[in-house]
N, C-alpha and C positions, 0 to 999 in steps of 0.2 A: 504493500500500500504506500510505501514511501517513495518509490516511484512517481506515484499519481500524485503527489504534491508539488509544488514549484509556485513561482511566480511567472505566472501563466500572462504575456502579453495581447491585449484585445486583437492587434491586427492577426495575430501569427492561430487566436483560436479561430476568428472570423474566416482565415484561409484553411482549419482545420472540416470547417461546418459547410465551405462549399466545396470542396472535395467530397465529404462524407455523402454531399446532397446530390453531387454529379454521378456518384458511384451507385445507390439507391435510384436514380433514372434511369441510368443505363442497363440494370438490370430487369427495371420493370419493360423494359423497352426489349429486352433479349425474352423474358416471358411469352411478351406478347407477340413478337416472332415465331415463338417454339408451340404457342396457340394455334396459330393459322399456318403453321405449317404442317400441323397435326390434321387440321380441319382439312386441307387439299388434298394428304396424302389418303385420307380414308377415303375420299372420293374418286379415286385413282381404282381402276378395275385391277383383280388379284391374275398373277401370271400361273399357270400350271406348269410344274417340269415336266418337259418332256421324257427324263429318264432318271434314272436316279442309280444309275452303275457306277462305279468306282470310276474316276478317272484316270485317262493312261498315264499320266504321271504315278498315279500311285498304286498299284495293280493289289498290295498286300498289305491290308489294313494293320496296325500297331494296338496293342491291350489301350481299350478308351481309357485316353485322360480323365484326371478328377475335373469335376464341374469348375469353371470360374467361379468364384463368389462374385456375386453382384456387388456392385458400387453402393453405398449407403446414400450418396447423393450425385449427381451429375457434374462432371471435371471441366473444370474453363469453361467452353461456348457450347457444349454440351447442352441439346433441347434437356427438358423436365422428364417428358416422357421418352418410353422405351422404344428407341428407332428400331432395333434388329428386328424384333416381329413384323415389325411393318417392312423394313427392305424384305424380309425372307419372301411378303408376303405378294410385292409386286416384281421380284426377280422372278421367284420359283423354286430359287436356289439359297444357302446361304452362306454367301461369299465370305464371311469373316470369319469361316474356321481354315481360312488361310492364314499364317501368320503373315504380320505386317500389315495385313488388310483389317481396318476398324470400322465401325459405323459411317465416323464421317467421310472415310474413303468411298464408300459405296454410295453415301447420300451424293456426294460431289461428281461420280460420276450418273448419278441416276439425274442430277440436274442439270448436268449438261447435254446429256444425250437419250435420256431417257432408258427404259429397261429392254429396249429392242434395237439389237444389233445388227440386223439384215445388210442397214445400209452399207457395212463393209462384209464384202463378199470371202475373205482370209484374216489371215492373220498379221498377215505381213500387211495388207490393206490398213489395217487398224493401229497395229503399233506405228506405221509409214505417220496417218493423221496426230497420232499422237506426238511425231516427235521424237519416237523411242529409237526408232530404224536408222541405223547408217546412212549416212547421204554419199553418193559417190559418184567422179565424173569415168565413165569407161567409156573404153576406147579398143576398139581390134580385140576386146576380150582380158585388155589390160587396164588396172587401176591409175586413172591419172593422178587425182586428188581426191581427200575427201574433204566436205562440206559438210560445214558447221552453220548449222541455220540460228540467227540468233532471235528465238520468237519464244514467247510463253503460250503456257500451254495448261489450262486448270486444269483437265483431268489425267496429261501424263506428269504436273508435277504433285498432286497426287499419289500417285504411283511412284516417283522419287523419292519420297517421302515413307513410303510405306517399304520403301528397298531399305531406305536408311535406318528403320526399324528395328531390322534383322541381323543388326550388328553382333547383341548376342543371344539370339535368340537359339535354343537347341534341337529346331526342328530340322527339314531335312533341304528347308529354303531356307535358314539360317546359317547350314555351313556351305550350301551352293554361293552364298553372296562372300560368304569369307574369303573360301577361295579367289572367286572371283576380284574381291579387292587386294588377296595374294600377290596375285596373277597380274593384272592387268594397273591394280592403281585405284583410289578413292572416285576418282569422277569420272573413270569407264567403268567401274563397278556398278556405279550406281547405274548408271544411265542402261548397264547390262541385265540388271535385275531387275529393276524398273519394267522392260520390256517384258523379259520371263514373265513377271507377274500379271501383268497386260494380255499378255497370251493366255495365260491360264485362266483368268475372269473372262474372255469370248468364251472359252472351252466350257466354262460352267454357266455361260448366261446361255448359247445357243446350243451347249447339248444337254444341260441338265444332268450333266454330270456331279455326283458329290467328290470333295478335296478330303483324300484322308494322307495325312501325315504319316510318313514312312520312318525319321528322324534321322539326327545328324551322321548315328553309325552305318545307316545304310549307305548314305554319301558315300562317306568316306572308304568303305568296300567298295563301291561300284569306281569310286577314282582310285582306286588299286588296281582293278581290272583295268581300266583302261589303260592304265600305264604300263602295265605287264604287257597288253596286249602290243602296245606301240614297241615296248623294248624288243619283241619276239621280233616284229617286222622288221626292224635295227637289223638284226642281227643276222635274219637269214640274206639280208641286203649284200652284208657284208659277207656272207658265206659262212659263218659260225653259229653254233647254238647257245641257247644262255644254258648254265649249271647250279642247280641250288646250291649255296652255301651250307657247308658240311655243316 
């Protein structure tokens, strides 16, 4: 309580009481946002999946996780009410048991484009709009340059965002991005994951496929194999065989 004591100057509580009265608007003002956003989305016809098989990403389901506990209250700019029922319910699918992928990642692309994705016919169509896809000038079948578009982008930054995520996350798109930022470097990484993850939300909006988590050990076997398999190729190149260590 001895804190709260002082000689408190008029001007300095004055600027205490309109901060305090700016922050009380602004929230009643995010309310009534998360109001009438609630009200549209009900109005919004519900989407059916069309399938509900594992996707090829993940062919072999992992012992389900424990439930998330719910939030006691909603975080930052987070609406009041509970978005994921409602995305599940005009996707068909529910794209946030991807990691990195949150509510507001799927409200921001559900705002920009809606929850039907015909108008791009692939994959490579989609991530191209997004931003995600290499730009390149070819030429006779060779790489001139490549081009760096400098344009924003809401729903593949996004997606950047939700790459950024997975930094450490222990799933099996949290060690695909590690590598990857291994590999390559922070700002190919992302823009590489980023994409992956793009891909994988057409895949679960227009097949209705569900995303089951494989995790990070499976990665990391499956980038043993490859590398084994690359070493074999090495070698018989060279005319020799590889030998297990004794």
């Amino acid at each position: 309580m001895e804190s709260l004591r002082g000689n408190w100057k008029e001007d300095v509580l004055f600027e205490l009481q309109q901060a305090v009265e700016a922050y009380d608007f602004h929230r009643q003002q995010m309310a009534q946002c998360a109001a009438r956003l609630q009200t549209y989305g009900a109005a919004l016809p519900s989407r059916e999946a069309s399938s509900t098989e594992p996707a090829a990403e993940a062919p072999v389901p992992n012992p389900p996780r424990r439930p998330r506990r719910a939030p006691r209250k909603p975080k930052g700019h987070q609406p009041a009410f509970s978005l994921q029922p409602e995305l599940q319910r005009l996707l068909g699918v529910d794209a946030t048991t991807m990691d990195g992928i949150d509510v507001l990642t799927v409200q921001t692309v559900l705002a920009e484009v809606g929850p039907d994705l015909s108008a791009w016919k692939t994959e490579r169509q989609w991530s191209s709009w997004l931003n995600l896809a290499p730009q390149r000038d070819v030429s006779g079948g060779r790489v001139l340059r490549h081009v760096r578009e400098h344009r924003t982008h809401r729903v593949g930054n996004a997606f950047r965002m939700a790459a950024q995520s997975l930094i450490r996350s222990q799933s099996y798109l949290g060690a695909r991005f590690r590598y990857l930022r291994a590999k390559r470097g922070g700002i190919k990484a992302v823009k590489a994951m980023a994409r992956h993850l793009a891909c994988l939300f057409y895949r679960l909006v227009t097949k209705g496929q569900a995303w089951i988590d494989r995790g990070a050990a499976e990665f990391e076997r499956r980038r043993q194999e490859r590398e084994f398999a690359m070493l074999q190729r090495k070698a018989r190149d060279f005319g020799m065989t590889l030998v297990a260590a004794a």
